[in-house]
C-alpha positions as CSV (number, residue, x, y, z in Angstrom):
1,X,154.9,82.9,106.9
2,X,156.5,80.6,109.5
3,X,157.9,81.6,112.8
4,X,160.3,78.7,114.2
5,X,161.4,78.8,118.2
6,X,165.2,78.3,118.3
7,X,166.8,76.1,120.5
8,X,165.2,72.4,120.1
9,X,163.4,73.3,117.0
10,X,165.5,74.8,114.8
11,X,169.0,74.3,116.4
12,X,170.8,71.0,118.6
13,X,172.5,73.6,120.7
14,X,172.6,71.1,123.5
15,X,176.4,70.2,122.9
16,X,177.0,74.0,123.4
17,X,174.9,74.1,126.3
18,X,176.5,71.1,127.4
19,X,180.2,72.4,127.2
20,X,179.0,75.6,129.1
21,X,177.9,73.6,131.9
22,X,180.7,71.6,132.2
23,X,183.2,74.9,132.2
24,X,181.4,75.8,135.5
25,X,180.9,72.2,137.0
26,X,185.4,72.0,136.2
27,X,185.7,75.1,137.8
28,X,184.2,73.7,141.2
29,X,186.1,70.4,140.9
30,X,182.3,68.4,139.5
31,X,182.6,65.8,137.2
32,X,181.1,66.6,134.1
33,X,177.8,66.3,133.0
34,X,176.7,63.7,130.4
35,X,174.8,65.4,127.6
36,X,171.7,62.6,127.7
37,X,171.6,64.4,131.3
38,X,170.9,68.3,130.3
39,X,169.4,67.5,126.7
40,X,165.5,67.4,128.3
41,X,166.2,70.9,130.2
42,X,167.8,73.0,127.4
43,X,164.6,74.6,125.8
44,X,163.9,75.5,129.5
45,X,165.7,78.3,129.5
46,X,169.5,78.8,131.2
47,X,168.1,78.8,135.2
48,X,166.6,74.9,134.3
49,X,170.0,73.8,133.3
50,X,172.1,75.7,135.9
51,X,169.3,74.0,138.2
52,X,169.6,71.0,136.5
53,X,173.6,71.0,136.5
54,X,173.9,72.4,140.5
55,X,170.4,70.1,141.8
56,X,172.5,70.3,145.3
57,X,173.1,74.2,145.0
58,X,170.6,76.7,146.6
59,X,168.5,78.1,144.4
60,X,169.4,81.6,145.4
61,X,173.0,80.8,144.8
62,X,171.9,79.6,141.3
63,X,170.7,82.3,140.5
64,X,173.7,84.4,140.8
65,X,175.3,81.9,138.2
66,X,173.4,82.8,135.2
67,X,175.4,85.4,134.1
68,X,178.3,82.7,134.1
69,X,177.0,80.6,132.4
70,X,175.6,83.1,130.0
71,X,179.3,84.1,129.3
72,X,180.3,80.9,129.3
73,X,177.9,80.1,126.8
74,X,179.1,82.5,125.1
75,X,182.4,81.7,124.5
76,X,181.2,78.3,122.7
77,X,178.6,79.7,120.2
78,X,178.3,77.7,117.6
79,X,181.4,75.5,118.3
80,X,179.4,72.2,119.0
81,X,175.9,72.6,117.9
82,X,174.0,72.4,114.4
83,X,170.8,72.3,113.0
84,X,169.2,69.3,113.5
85,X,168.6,66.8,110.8
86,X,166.4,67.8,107.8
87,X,166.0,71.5,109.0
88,X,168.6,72.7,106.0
89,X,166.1,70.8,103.6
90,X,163.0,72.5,105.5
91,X,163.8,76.0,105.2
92,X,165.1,75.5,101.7
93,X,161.5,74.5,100.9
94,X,159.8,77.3,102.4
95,X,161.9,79.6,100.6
96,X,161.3,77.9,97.2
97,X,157.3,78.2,97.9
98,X,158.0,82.2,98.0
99,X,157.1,82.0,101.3
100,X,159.0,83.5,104.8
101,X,160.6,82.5,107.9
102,X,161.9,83.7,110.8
103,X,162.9,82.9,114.7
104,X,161.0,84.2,118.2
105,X,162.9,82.5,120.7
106,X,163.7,83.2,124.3
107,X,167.2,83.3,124.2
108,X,168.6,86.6,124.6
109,X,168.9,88.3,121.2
110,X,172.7,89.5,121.2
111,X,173.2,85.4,121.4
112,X,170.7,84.7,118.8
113,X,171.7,87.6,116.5
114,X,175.8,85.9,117.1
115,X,174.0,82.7,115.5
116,X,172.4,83.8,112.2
117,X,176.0,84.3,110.8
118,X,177.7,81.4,112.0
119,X,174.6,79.5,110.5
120,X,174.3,81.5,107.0
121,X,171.1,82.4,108.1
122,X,172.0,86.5,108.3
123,X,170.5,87.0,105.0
124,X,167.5,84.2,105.3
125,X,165.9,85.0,108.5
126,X,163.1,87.8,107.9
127,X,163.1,88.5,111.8
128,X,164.5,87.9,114.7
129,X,162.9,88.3,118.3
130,X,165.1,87.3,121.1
131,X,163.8,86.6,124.8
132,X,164.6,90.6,125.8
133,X,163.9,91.8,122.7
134,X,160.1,93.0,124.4
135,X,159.1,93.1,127.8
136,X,157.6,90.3,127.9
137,X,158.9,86.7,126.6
138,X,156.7,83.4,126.0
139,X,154.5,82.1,127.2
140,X,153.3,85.4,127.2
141,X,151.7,86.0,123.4
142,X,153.9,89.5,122.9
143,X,156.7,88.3,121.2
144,X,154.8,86.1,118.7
145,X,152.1,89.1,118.0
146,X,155.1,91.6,118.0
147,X,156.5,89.1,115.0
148,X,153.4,89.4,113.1
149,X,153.2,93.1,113.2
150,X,156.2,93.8,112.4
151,X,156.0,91.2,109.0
152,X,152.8,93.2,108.0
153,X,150.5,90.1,108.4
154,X,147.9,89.0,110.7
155,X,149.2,86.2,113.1
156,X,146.6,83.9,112.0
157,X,148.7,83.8,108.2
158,X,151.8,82.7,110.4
159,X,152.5,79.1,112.1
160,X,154.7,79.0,114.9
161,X,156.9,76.0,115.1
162,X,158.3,74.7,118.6
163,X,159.5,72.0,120.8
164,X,157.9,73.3,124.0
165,X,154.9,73.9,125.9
166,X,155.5,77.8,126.6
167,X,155.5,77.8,122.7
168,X,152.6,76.5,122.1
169,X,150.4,78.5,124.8
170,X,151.6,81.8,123.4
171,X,150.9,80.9,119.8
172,X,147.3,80.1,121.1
173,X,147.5,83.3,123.0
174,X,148.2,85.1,119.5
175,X,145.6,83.4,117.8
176,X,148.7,81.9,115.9
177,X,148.4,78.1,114.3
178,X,150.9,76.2,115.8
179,X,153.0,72.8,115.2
180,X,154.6,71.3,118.1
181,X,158.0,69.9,117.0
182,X,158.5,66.4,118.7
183,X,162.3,66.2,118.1
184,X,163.6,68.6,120.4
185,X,164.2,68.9,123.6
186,X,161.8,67.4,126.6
187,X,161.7,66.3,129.9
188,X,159.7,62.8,130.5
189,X,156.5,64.5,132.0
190,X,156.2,66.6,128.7
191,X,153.2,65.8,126.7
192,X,153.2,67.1,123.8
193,X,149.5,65.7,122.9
194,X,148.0,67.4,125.9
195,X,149.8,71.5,124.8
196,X,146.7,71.4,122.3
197,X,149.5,72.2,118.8
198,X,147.1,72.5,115.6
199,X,149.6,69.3,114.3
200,X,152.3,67.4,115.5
201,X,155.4,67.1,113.5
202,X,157.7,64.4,114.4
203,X,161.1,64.9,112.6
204,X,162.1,68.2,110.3
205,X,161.3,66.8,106.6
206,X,158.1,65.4,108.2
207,X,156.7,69.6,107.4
208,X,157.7,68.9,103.8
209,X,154.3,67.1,103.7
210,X,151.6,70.5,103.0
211,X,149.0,68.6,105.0
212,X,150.5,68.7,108.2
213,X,150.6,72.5,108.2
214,X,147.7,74.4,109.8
215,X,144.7,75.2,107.7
């Protein structure tokens, strides 16, 4: 069984993000935003990009833009972003071993679940845990040992795939292999090496090799 974060891993949904961001930065008469700019701070989470987008903008102020730029989000699911390179091919692979996949991410679920359709992934994705699905999101272990419990397996006989260090110290926390995916999204501090991944994967069809994956 393989569980795949979301954003950076499975999906580019930095253009989205991107056009999100630039919908609130028109609104206050800011240039937009070059997407070379918010690409490192998208797996982050919404308050890194908002911070990222507003660096001038109190923090408390910030904070009462999430919800805009949750809606504004929104309102461009799906339009600009798509999986990246080789992740059709990867999933079509894991299927055809008989195995499973599905997606613990911490985006909120009512966006994720809007997703699954627009990707043809309603019918493929065994589960689905969204950010506020539980109480607790990663890098708490919750949602990753949630995933495995609710599959019927142990999470040691599931690999959690991400692009970020919060995804890695919760599939440790599980006692879940992990594979840290090196094509997503990361700011230049980030290193991978030192987030202790079982493997490193550096593009999607790089998994098509068996010996990368977790023993």
């Amino acid at each position: 069984m393989v569980l795949f974060d979301l954003d950076g891993t499975l999906l580019d949904s930095a253009p989205d993000m991107l056009a999100a961001i630039n919908a609130m930065r028109a609104r206050r008469a800011v240039p937009a935003m070059a997407l070379d700019s918010l690409r490192p701070h998208v797996s982050k989470g919404s308050r890194a990009m908002v911070a990222a987008a507003f660096p001038d903008v109190d923090a408390t102020v910030r904070e009462q833009w999430i919800p805009e730029f949750l809606e504004a989000y929104r309102s461009v699911l799906g339009t600009h972003g798509a999986p990246f390179d080789g992740v059709p091919e990867l999933l079509d692979a894991i299927e055809a071993a008989g195995s499973r996949w599905g997606i613990v991410t911490n985006k909120p679920e009512s966006l994720a679940a809007a997703l699954m359709p627009m990707l043809g992934w309603s019918s493929r994705c065994s589960l689905l845990i969204g950010g506020d699905t539980l109480p607790l999101r990663k890098p708490d272990p919750l949602p990753l040992r949630v995933a495995a419990e609710r599959l019927g397996i142990a999470p040691a006989d599931c690999v959690y795939v991400g692009d970020d260090e919060r995804d890695i110290v919760a599939a440790r926390a599980a006692g879940m292999p992990s594979i840290a995916a090196l094509w997503g999204y990361r700011l230049d501090g980030d290193d991978p090496a030192a987030w202790q991944a079982d493997s490193l994967a550096g593009r999607p069809e790089d998994l098509l090799d068996a010996a990368l994956w977790p023993r």
